[in-house]
C-alpha positions as CSV (number, residue, x, y, z in Angstrom):
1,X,0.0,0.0,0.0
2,X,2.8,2.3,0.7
3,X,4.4,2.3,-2.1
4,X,1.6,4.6,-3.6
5,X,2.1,7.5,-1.2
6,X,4.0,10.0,-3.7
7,X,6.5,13.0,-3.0
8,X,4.4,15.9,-2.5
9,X,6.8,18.4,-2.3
10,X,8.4,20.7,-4.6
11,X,5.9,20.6,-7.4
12,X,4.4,22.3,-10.1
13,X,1.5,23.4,-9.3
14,X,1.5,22.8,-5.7
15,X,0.3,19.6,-4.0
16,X,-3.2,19.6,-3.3
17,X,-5.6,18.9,-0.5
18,X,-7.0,15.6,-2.7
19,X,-3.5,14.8,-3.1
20,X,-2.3,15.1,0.8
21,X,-5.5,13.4,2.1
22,X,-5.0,10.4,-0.4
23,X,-1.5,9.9,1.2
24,X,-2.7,10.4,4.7
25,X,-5.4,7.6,4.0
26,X,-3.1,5.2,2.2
27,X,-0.5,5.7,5.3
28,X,-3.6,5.3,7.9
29,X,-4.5,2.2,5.7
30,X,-0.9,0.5,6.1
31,X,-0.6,1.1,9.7
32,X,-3.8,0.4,10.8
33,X,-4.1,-3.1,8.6
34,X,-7.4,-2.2,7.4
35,X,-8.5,-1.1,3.9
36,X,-12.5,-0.2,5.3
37,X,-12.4,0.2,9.2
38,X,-15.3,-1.7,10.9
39,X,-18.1,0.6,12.4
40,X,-16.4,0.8,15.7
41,X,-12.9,1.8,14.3
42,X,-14.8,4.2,11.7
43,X,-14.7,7.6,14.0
44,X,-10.8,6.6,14.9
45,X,-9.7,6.0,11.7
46,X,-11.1,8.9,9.8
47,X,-9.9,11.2,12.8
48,X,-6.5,9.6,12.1
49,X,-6.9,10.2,8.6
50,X,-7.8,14.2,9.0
51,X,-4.8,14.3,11.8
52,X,-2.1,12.5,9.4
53,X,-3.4,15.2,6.5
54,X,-3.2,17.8,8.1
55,X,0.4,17.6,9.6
56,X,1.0,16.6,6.1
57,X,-0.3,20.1,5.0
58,X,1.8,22.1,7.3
59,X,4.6,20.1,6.7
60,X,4.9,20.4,2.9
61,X,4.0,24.4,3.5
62,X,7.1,24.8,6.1
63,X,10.1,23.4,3.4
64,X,12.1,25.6,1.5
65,X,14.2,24.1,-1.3
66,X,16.3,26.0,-4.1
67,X,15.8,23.5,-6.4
68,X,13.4,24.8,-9.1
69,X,9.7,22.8,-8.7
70,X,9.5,19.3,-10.4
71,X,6.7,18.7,-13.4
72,X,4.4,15.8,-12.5
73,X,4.1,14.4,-16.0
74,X,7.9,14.4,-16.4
75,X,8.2,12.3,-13.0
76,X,5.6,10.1,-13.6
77,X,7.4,9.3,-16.9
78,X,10.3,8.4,-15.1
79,X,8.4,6.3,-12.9
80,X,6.8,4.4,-15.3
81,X,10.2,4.1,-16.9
82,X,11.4,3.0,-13.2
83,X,8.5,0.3,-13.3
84,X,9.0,-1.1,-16.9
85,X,12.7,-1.6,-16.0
86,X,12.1,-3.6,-13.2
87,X,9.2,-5.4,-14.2
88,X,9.8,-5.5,-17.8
């Protein structure tokens, strides 16, 4: 499941809020074991979910980097590149 959390930062345009909650679900997912939380985990989870996104959020606001931003269609060409390569 992990391995579909992106990079968010440093991009052009800017991550989104889609984008940050998808990875803050995905990471809740792994940790937790659980794709769908049962209806008693359902409040925990989705409060971890909001947590994990919005520390996400004010993390990816607080960098700095000199490096001019990265294009998303270049780098997911080089990760399907990356994939064919090791997949073939």
């Amino acid at each position: 499941m992990c391995r579909n959390i992106r990079p968010l930062f440093n991009f052009e345009p800017p991550v989104t809020d889609e984008e940050i909650h998808a990875a803050a679900l995905q990471y809740v997912r792994k940790v937790s074991g659980m794709q769908r939380p049962s209806t008693k985990n359902q409040r925990a989870f989705d409060h971890a979910v909001e947590r994990i996104a919005a520390v996400t959020r004010a993390l990816v606001d607080s960098l700095e980097t000199t490096a001019p931003p990265k294009d998303r269609e270049t780098e997911a060409e080089k990760a399907r590149a990356r994939s064919a390569r090791r997949f073939g």
